[in-house]
TIKOL-998341 format. One record per residue (C-alpha): chain; x, y, z. Coordinates in nm, 3 decimals, decimal comma. Layout:
<sites>
  chain     east    north       up
      A        X        Y        Z
...
</sites>
This chain:
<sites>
  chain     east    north       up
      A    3,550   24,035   16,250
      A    3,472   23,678   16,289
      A    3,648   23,692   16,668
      A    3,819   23,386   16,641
      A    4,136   23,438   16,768
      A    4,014   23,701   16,996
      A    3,868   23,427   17,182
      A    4,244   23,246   17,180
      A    4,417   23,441   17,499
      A    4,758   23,247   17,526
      A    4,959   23,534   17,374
      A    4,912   23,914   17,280
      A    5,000   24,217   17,139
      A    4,927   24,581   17,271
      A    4,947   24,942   17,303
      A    5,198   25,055   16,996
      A    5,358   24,730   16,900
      A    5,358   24,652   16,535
      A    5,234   24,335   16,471
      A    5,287   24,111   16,125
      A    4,987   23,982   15,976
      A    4,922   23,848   15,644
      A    5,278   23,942   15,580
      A    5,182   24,322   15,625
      A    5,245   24,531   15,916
      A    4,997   24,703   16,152
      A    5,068   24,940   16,412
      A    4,910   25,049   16,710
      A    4,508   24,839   16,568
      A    4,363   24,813   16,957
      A    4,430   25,185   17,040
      A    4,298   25,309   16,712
      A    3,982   25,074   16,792
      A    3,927   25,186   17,136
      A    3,945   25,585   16,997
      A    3,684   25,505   16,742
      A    3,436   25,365   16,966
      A    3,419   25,586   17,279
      A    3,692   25,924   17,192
      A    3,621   26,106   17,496
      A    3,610   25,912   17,764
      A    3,855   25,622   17,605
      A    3,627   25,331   17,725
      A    3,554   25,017   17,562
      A    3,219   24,927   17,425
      A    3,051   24,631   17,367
      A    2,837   24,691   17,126
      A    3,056   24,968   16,925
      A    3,306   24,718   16,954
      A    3,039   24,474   16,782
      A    2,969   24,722   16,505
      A    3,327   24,785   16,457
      A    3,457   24,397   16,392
      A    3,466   24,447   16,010
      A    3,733   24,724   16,025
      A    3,901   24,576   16,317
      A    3,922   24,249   16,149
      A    4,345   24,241   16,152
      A    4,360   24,233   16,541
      A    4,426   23,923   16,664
      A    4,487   23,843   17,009
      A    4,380   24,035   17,344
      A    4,470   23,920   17,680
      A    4,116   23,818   17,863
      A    4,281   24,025   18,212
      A    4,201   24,322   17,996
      A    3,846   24,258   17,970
      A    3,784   24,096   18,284
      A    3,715   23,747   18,152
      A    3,421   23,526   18,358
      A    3,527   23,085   18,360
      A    3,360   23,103   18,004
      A    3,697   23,259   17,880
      A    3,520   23,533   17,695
      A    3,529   23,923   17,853
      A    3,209   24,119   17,870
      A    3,299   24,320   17,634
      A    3,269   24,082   17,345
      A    2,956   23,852   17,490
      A    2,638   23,896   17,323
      A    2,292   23,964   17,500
      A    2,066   23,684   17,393
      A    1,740   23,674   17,471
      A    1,479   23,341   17,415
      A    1,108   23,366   17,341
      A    0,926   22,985   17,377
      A    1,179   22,822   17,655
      A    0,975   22,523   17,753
      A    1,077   22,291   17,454
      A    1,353   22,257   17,249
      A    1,431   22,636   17,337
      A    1,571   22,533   17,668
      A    1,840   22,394   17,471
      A    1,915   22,615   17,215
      A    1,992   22,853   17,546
      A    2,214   22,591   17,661
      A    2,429   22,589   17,384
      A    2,428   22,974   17,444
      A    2,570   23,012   17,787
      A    2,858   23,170   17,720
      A    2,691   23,488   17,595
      A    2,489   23,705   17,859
      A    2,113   23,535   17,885
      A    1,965   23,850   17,956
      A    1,560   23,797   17,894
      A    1,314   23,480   17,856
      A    0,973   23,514   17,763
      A    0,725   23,218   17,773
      A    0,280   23,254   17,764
      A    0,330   22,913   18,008
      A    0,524   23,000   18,350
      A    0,554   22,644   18,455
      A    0,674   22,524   18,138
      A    0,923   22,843   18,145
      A    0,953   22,756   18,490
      A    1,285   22,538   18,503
      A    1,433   22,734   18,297
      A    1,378   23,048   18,471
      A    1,525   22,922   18,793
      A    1,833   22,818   18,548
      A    1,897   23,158   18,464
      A    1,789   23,368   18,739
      A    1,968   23,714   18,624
      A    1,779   23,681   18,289
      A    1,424   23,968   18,268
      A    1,142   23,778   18,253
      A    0,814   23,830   17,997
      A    0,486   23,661   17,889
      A    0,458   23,906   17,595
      A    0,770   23,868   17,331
      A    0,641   24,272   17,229
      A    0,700   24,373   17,565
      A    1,037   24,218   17,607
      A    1,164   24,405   17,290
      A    1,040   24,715   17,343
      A    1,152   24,741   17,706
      A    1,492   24,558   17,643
      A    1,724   24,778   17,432
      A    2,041   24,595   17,478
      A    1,951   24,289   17,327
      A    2,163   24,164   17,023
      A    1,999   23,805   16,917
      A    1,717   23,660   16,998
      A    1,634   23,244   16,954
      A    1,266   23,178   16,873
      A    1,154   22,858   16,962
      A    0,801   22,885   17,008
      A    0,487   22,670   16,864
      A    0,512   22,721   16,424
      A    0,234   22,949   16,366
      A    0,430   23,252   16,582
      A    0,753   23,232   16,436
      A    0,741   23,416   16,170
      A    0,606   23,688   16,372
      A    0,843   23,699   16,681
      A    1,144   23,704   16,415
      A    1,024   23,994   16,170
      A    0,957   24,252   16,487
      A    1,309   24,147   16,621
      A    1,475   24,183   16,300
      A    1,326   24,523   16,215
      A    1,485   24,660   16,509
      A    1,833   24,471   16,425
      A    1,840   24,169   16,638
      A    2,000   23,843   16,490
      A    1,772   23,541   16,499
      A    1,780   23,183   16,557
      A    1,426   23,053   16,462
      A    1,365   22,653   16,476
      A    1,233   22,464   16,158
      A    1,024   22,470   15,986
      A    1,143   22,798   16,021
      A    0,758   22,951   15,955
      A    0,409   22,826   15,956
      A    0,322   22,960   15,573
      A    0,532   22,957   15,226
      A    0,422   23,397   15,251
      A    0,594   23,397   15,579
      A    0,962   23,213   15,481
      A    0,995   23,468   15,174
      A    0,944   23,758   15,417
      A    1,207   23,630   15,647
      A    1,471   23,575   15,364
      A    1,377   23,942   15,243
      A    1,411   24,099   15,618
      A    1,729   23,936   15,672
      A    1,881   24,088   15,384
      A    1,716   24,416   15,415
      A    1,820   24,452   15,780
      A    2,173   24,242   15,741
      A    2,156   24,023   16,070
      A    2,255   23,672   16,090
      A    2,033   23,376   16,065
      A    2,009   23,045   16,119
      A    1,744   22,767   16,119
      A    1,699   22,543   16,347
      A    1,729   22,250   16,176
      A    2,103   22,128   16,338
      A    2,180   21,843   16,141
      A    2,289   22,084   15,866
      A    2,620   22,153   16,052
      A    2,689   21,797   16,051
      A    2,970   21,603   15,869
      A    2,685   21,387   15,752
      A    2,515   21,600   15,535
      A    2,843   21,705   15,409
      A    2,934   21,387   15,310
      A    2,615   21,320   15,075
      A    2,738   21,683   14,945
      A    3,039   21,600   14,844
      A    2,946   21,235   14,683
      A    2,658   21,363   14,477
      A    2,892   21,643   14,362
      A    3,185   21,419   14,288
      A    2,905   21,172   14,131
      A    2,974   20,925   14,320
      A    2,643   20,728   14,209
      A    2,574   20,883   13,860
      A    2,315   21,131   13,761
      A    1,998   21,140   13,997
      A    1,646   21,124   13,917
      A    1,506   20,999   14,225
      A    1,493   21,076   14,593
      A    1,301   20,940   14,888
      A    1,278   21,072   15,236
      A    1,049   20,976   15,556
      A    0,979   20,984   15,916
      A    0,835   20,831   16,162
      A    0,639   21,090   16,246
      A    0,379   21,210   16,360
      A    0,393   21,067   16,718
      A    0,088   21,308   16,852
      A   -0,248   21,308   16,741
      A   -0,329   21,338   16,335
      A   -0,634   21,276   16,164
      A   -0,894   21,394   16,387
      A   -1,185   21,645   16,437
      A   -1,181   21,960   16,681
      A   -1,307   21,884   17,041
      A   -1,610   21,947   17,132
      A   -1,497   22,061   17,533
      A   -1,407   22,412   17,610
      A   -1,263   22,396   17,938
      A   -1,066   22,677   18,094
      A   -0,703   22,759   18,059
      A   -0,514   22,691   18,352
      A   -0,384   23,025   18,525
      A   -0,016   22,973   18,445
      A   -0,070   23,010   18,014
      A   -0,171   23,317   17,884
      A   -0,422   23,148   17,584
      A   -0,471   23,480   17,411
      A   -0,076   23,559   17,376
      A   -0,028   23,160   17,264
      A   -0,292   23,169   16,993
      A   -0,155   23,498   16,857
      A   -0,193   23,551   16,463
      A   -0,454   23,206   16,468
      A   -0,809   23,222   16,450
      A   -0,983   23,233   16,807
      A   -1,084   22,920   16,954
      A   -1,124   22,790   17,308
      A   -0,862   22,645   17,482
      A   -0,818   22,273   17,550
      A   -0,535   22,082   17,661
      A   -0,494   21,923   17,294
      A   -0,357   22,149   17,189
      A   -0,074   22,262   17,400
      A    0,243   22,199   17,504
      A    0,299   21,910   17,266
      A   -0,017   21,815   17,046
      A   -0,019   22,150   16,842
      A    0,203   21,987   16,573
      A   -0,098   21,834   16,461
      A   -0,357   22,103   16,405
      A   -0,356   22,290   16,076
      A   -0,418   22,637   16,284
      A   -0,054   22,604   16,446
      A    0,176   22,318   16,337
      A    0,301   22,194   16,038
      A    0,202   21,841   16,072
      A    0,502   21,576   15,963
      A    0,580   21,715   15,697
      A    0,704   22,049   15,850
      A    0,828   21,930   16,173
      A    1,084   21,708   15,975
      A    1,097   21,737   15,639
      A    1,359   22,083   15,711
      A    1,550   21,776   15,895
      A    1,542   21,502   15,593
      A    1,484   21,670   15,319
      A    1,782   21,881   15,404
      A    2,052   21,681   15,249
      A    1,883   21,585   14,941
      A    1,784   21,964   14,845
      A    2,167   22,110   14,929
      A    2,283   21,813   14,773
      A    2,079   21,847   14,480
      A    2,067   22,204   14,458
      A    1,707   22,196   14,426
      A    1,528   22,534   14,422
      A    1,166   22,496   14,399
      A    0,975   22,255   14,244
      A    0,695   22,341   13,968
      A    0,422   22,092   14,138
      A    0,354   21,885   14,390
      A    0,078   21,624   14,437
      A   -0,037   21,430   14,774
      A   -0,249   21,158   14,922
      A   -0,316   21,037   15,269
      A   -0,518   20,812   15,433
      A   -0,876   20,906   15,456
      A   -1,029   20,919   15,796
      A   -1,385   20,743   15,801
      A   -1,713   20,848   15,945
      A   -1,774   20,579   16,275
      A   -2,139   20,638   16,188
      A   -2,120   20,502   15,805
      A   -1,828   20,305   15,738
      A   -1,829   20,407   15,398
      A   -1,864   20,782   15,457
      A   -1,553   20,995   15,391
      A   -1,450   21,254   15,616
      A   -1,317   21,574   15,503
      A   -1,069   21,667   15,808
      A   -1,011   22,080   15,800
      A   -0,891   22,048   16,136
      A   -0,563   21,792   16,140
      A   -0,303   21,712   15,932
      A   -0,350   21,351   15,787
      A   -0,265   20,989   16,013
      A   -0,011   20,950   15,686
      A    0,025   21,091   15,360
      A    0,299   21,061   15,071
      A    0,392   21,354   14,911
      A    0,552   21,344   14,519
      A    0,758   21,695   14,425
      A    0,850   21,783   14,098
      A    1,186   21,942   14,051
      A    1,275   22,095   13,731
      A    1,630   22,049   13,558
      A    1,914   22,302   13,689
      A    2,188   22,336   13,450
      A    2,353   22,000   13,393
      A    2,197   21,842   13,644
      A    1,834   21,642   13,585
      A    1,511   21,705   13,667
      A    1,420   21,496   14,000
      A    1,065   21,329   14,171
      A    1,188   21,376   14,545
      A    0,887   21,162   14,738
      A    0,780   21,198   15,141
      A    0,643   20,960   15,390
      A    0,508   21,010   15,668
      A    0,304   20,786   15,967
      A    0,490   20,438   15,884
      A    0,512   20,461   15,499
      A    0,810   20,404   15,359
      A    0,913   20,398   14,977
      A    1,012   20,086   14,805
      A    1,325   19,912   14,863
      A    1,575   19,933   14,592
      A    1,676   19,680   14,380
      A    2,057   19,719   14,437
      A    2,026   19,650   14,856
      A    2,150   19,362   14,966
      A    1,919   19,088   15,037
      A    1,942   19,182   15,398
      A    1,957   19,521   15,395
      A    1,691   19,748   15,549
      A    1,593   20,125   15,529
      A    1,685   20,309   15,810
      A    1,468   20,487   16,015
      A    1,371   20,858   15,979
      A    1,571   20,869   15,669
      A    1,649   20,895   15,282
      A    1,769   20,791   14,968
      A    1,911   20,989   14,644
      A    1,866   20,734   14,355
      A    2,157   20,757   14,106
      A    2,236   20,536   13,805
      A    2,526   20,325   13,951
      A    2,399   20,335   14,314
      A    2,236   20,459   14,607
      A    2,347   20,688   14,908
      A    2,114   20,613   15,210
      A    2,114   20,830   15,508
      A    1,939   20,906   15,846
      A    1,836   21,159   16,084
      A    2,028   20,985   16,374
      A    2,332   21,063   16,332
      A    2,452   20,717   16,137
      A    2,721   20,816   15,869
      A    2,551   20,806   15,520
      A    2,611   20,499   15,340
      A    2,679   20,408   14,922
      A    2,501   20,082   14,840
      A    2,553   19,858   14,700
      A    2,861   19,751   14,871
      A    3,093   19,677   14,549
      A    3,015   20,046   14,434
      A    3,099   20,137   14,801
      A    3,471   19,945   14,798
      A    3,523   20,094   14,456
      A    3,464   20,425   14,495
      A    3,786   20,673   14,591
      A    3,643   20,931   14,881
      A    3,725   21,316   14,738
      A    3,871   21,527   14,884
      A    3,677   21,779   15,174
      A    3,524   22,100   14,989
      A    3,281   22,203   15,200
      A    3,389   22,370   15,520
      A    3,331   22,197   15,861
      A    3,146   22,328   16,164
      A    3,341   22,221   16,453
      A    3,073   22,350   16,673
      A    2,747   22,314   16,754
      A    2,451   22,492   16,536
      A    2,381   22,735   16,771
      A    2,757   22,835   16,847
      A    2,806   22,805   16,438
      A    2,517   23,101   16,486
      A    2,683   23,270   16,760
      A    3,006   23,356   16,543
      A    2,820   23,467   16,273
      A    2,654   23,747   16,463
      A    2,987   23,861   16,578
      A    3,113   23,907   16,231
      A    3,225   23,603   16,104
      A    3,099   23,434   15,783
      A    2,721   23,408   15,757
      A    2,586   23,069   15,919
      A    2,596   22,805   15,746
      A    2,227   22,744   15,791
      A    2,115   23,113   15,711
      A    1,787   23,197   15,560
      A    1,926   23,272   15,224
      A    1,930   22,885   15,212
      A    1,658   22,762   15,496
      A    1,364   22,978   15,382
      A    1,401   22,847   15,027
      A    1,398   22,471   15,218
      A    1,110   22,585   15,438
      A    0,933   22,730   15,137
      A    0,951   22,376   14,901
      A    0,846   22,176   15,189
      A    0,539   22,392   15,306
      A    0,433   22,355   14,991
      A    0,375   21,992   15,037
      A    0,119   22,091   15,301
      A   -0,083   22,309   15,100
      A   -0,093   21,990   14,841
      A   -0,219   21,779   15,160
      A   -0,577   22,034   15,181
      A   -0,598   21,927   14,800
      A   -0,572   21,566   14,760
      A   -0,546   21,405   14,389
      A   -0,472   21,757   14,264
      A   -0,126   21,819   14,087
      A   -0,044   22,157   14,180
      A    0,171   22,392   13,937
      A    0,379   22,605   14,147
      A    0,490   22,962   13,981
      A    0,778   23,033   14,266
      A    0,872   23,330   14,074
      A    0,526   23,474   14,113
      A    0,466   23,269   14,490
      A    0,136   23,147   14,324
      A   -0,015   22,824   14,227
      A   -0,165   22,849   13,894
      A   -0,374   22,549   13,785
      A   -0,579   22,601   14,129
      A   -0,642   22,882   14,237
      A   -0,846   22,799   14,585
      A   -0,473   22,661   14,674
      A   -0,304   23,049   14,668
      A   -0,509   23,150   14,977
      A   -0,273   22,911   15,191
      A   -0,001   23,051   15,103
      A   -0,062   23,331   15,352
      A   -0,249   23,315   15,604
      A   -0,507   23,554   15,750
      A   -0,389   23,719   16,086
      A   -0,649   23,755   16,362
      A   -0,705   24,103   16,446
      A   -0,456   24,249   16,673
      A   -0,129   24,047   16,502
</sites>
């Protein structure tokens, strides 16, 4: 039951009224509900009412007095229990954009970055250990993951497998091994998903959509997309000091499935993006971002190779020494993809920047016209569509094409809420979010694969996605997964 209109309280109908919906009548639909979900003792609950949307899907409209409604408008009986693992960051505000559910556990390895939001939510159980949290916290319904890349793969499977809906932020996992799983687990366990990335409940993204598929621009061979990123340390070796971790982070529970190493303050809370052990460099922390609209728009798949090069970092002692960094993602890199043709449409070279490269400017801009930042381009025979990750409404250049081109009509449905709340309504029954990782672990999946190309520079890789292998290069397949450190 999506539990749309029970959220709408102005009106109602009860107790043995028939009611007309869909021009066919119903009788008596909220009794016959509350006797299916608690027959002896006649009380409502929560989550049999949860598990019983789909055949209560008719019912419309409940007074909130019945339930006991808090200022949120929503009763207790139809809130979810979310709980949050990895608070500190951009978690904090995924939970935001929860509070009208019940925020019933947080778990954070660093108390004073978990600190703030602790005090926010002072009712909410709170943990160190995510394993701890599930096993001692029955009642929880969805969980948001929002910790450091390398542990989200493994904080989503263990609360999937015991039927939890997930929210997990982009890249969605650290490894190409890892995004397949979650696709397969959230079909095997039917819970709804969503990825993090929240521009893809945007009218934006929609827009480009809707263009390309009108062909707006012509067929398109060609696509571009970049960031700024990174904007925390790339390109350099592991330190050499070891100093202790501070009392309020629990190292050993942060590191989780990485190799052992010391601690150092390089590391965490920010600079992890950087460090092949636990980020996903530029690439990963916003290519699920930019990429995002060319590959729905597109309807890319996978891509059968993908080739990079970066900027070498030097020896200081020999200037014309080459180092070979195993430790950080590149300073900058371009990545070129290969995407096959997919029905009528053509094959396409989609091309990332990263660290201040940017592709070429095309010959149909204006004279005066600039590439935006953090953005991209989708290259069609009678025009370009250039877009960003800012929230700027895409754009058709050049400006004639733009003037002469009649909009089409709206296909694609519209999120009027936010990406979270989009998620929210999904795990109460309604359709599946519109981020889900039926589509976002196939995104994760192509652009992880550009960071695998990144440990093998000058090397076009052949990608197999039907057998998750690369196989021209065989070193390559052992990124794919990674190894777990014993105990994960």
């Amino acid at each position: 039951m999506p539990f749309l209109a029970v959220r709408k309280w102005n009106s109602y109908f009860f107790g043995g009224m028939n009611m007309n919906i869909n021009g066919k009548k119903t009788k008596n639909i909220f009794s016959s509900l509350l006797d299916s979900t608690n027959s002896k003792s006649g009380r409502f609950s929560r989550r049999k009412f949860l598990q019983s949307s789909a055949a209560a899907a008719a019912f419309t409209i409940v007074p909130s007095s019945v339930f006991g409604a808090d200022s949120t408008g929503l009763p207790p009986s139809e809130k979810l229990n979310i709980a949050a693992v990895g608070i500190g960051g951009m978690g904090r505000n995924n939970i935001g954009e929860c509070e009208s559910e019940n925020i019933v556990a947080l778990c954070d390895v660093d108390d004073n970055m978990a600190r703030p939001v602790f005090e926010k939510y002072p009712n909410a159980k709170k943990y160190r250990d995510y394993r701890v949290m599930l096993e001692k916290e029955k009642n929880i319904d969805a969980v948001i993951i929002a910790t450091p890349d390398h542990t989200h793969a493994i904080v989503a499977l263990a609360a999937m497998e015991l039927g939890k809906h997930v929210y997990v932020q982009k890249p969605l996992t650290w490894s190409v091994a890892e995004a397949r799983q979650l696709a397969e687990a959230a079909k095997k366990y039917k819970v709804a998903t969503q990825m993090g990335n929240q521009g893809h409940s945007g009218e934006g993204i929609r827009l480009i959509c809707e263009w390309t598929w009108d062909n707006a621009i012509g067929p398109i061979r060609e696509a571009h997309a970049w960031t700024n990123r990174p904007v925390w340390p790339q390109g350099i070796p592991r330190p050499a000091e070891t100093p202790d971790a501070p009392q309020h982070l629990d190292w050993n529970l942060w590191l989780g499935p990485a190799p052992q190493r010391p601690f150092n303050p390089i590391y965490h809370p920010f600079n992890w993006r950087g460090w092949y052990d636990f980020g996903t460099g530029a690439l990963g922390d916003m290519g699920c971002h930019i990429i995002d609209p060319i590959y729905w728009a597109l309807k890319l798949g996978q891509p059968e190779s993908v080739q990079a090069v970066c900027a070498q970092q030097m020896d200081p002692s020999d200037r014309w020494k080459k180092l070979v960094n195993t430790e950080t993602y590149p300073s900058a890199s371009v990545v070129h993809y290969n995407f096959p043709a997919r029905g009528n449409l053509p094959a396409v070279k989609l091309h990332w920047y990263d660290g201040g490269l940017l592709p070429a400017i095309p010959d149909v801009f204006e004279p005066d016209r600039k590439l935006r930042e953090n953005g991209g381009l989708l290259i069609g025979e009678k025009g370009v569509i250039m877009y960003n990750d800012s929230g700027e409404s895409p754009i058709i250049i050049p400006e004639d094409r733009r003037k002469a081109y009649k909009m089409p009509e709206k296909s694609i449905p519209r999120i009027t809420t936010s990406h979270e709340k989009n998620w929210l309504e999904a795990c109460k029954g309604g359709k599946p979010a519109c981020g889900n990782f039926e589509y976002s672990a196939a995104l994760a999946e192509a652009v992880l694969l550009g960071n695998i190309a990144l440990r093998f520079l000058g090397n076009r890789l052949i990608w197999n996605a039907a057998d998750m292998k690369f196989t021209n290069l065989p070193d390559a397949n052992q990124f794919i997964q990674r190894q777990y450190r014993t105990g994960w």
